[in-house]
C-alpha positions in Angstrom: 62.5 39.1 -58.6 62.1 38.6 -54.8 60.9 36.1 -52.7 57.7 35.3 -51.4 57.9 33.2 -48.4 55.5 31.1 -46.6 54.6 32.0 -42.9 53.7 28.7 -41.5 50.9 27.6 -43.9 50.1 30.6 -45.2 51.3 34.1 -47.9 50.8 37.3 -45.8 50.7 40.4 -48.9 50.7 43.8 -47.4 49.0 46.5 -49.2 52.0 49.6 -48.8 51.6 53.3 -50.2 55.2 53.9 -50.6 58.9 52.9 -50.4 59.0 53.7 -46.6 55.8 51.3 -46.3 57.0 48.6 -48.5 60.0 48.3 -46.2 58.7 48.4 -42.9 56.0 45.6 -44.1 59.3 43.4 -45.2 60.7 43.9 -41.2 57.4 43.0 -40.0 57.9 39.8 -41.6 55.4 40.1 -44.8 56.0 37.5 -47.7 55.2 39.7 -50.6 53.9 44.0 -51.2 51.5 45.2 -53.5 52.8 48.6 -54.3 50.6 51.6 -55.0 50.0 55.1 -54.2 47.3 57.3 -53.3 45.9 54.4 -50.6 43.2 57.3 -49.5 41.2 57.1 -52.6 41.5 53.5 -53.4 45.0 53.1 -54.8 46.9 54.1 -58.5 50.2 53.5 -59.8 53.5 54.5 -58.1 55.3 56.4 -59.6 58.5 54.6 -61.5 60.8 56.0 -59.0 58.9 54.7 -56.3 58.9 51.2 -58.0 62.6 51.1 -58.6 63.7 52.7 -55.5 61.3 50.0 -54.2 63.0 47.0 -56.1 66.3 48.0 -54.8 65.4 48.2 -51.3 63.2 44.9 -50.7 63.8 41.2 -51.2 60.4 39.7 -50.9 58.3 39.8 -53.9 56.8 43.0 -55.3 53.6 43.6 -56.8 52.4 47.1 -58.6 49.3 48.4 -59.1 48.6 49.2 -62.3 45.7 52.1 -62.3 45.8 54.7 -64.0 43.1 56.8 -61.6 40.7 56.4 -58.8 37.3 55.6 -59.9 35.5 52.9 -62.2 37.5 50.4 -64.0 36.2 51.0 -67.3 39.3 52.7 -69.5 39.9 54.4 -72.5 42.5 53.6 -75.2 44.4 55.8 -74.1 44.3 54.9 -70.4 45.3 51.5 -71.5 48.3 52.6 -73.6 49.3 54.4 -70.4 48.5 51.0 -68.0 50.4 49.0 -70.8 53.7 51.3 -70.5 53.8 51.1 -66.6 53.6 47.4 -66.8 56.9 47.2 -69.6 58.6 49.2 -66.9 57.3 46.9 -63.9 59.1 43.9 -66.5 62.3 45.9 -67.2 63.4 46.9 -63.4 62.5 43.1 -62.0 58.7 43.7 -60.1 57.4 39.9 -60.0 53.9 40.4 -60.8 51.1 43.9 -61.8 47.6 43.9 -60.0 45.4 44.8 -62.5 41.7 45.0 -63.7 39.4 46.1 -66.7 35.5 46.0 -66.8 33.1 46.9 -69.5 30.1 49.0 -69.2 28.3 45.5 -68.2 30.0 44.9 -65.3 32.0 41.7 -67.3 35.4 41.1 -67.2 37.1 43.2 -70.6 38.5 40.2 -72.1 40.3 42.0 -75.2 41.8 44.7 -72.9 42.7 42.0 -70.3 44.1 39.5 -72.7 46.3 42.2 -73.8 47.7 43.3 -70.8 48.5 39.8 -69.8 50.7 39.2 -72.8 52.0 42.2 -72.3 52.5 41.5 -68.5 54.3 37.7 -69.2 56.1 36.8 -67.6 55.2 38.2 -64.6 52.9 37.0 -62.6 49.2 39.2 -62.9 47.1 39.2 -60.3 43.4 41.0 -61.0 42.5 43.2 -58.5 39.4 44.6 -56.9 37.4 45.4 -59.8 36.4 41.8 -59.4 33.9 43.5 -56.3 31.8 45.4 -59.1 31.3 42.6 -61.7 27.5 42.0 -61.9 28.0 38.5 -61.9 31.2 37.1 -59.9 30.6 32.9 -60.6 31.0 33.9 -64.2 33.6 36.4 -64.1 35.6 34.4 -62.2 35.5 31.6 -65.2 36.4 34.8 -67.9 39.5 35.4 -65.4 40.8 31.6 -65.1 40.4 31.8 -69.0 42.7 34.6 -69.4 45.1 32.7 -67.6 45.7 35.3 -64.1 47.7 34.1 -61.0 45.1 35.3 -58.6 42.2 37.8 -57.8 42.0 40.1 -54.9 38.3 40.3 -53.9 36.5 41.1 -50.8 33.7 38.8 -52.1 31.7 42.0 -52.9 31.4 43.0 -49.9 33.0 46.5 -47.7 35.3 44.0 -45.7 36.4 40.5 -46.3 34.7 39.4 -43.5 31.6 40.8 -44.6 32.0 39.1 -47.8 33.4 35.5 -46.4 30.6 33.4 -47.4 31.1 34.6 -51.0 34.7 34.3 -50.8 34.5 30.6 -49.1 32.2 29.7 -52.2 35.0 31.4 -54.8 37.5 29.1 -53.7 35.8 26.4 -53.9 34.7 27.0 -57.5 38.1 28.3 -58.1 39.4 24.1 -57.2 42.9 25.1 -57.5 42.9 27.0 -60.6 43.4 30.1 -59.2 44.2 31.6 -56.5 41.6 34.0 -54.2 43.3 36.0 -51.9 41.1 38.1 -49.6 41.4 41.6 -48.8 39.7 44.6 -47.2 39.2 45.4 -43.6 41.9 42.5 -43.2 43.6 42.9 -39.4 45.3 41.0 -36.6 42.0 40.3 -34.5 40.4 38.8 -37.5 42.3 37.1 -39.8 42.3 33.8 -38.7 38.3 33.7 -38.8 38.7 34.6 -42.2 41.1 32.1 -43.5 39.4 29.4 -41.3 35.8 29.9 -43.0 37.1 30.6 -46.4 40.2 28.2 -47.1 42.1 30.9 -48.3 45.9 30.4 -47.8 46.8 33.7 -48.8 45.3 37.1 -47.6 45.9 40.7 -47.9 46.3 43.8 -45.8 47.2 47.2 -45.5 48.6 46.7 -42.0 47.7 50.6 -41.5 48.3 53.6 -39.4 47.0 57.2 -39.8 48.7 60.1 -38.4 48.1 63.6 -38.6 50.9 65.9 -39.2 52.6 66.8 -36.0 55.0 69.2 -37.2 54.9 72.3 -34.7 55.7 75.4 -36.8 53.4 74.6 -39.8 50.5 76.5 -40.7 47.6 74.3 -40.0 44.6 76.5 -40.4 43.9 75.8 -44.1 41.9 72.3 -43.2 42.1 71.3 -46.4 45.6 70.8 -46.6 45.7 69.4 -43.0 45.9 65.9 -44.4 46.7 62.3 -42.9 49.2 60.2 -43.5 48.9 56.6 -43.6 51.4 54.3 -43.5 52.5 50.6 -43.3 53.0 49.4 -39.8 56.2 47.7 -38.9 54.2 46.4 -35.8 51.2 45.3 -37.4 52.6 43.6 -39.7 54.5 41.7 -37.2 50.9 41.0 -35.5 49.7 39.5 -38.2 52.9 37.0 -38.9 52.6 36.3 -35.5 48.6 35.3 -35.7 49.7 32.9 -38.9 52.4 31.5 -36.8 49.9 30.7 -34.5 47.2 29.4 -36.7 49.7 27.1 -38.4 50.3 25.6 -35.2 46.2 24.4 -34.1 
């Protein structure tokens, strides 16, 4: 289990696509990672190497996304038997929490499938993640995830950016009154963070913290465009941009 330290007022979570990532968000100065893969389409599970090597390398706290492809968020049994396995092995090598989510064909919260994975999950920490954007009706999803008894949700308050969607979010937290916690995310950088946390209430929020490169290696063969692809990673010195805008905002 790792740490997942307060930066003046507030939890800074950094959204990182690998081991290299996860550790440049921790020198940054980030209180907690959630770890994934695949960041270009939307995010799946790392792969358990990458969550070990991971766990062994960082301090603060670690969370994994458990998805088992890019798309909707309505699974088969057999997707879930695969989501349930990663989170045993999330449990086994010490990850504090899985970010997770299931939606039926209605757009409402899975309970069975949900309740399931959060046995399974305990006790870890779960936090549901952006499916949460494509429930048809958030008020009342929001009640179905407070029932099954998660630790947070990651939402952009259904809109492309948390900023976008800060009048929904400011709402969720208030309807939330302490019984969960609402963590925005999406769009999420140093120039405008503290509107976001000042409208809503939030006290924690999530970012990527991202840079894309293109590969710059001289004596490879870059005329298939297809496999000319960009890299993103987690920025050290964003990161550090955003602690510092916390710091700041702690201090008004």
């Amino acid at each position: 289990m790792g740490t997942q330290n307060k930066i003046g007022n507030y939890i800074l979570e950094i959204c990182s696509s690998s081991p290299t990532s996860a550790i440049a968000a921790q020198r940054g100065g980030a209180s907690r990672v959630e770890l994934c893969q695949s960041l270009e389409s939307g995010g799946i599970t790392p792969s358990p190497t990458q969550i070990r090597l991971t766990r062994a390398q960082l301090s603060i706290g670690i969370f994994v996304l458990i998805r088992p492809r890019s798309g909707n968020f309505v699974y088969s049994d057999v997707e879930v038997q695969e989501m349930i396995g990663d989170i045993e092995f999330c449990k086994e090598v010490g990850c504090d929490g899985v970010v997770v989510g299931i939606l039926d064909r209605d757009g409402k919260v899975d309970m069975p499938r949900m309740t399931k994975l959060v046995q399974v999950a305990r006790p870890m920490q779960v936090v549901f993640h952006r499916a949460f954007d494509l429930c048809a009706e958030p008020r009342k999803a929001l009640e179905s995830i407070i029932e099954l008894g998660c630790d947070r949700i990651l939402t952009s308050g259904q809109q492309e950016t948390a900023l976008e969607g800060k009048a929904l979010l400011r709402e969720l937290i208030s309807q939330a009154a302490g019984r969960i916690e609402i963590m925005p995310g999406a769009g999420v950088d140093e120039h405008n963070i503290v509107e976001i946390l000042k409208y809503t209430n939030a006290y924690s929020i999530h970012s990527s913290a991202k840079i894309v490169e293109k590969s710059s290696v001289q004596h490879l063969n870059t005329s298939i465009q297809s496999m000319n692809e960009n890299m993103i990673f987690t920025s050290q010195e964003r990161t550090a941009k955003l602690v510092q805008q916390l710091q700041l905002l702690t201090k008004r």
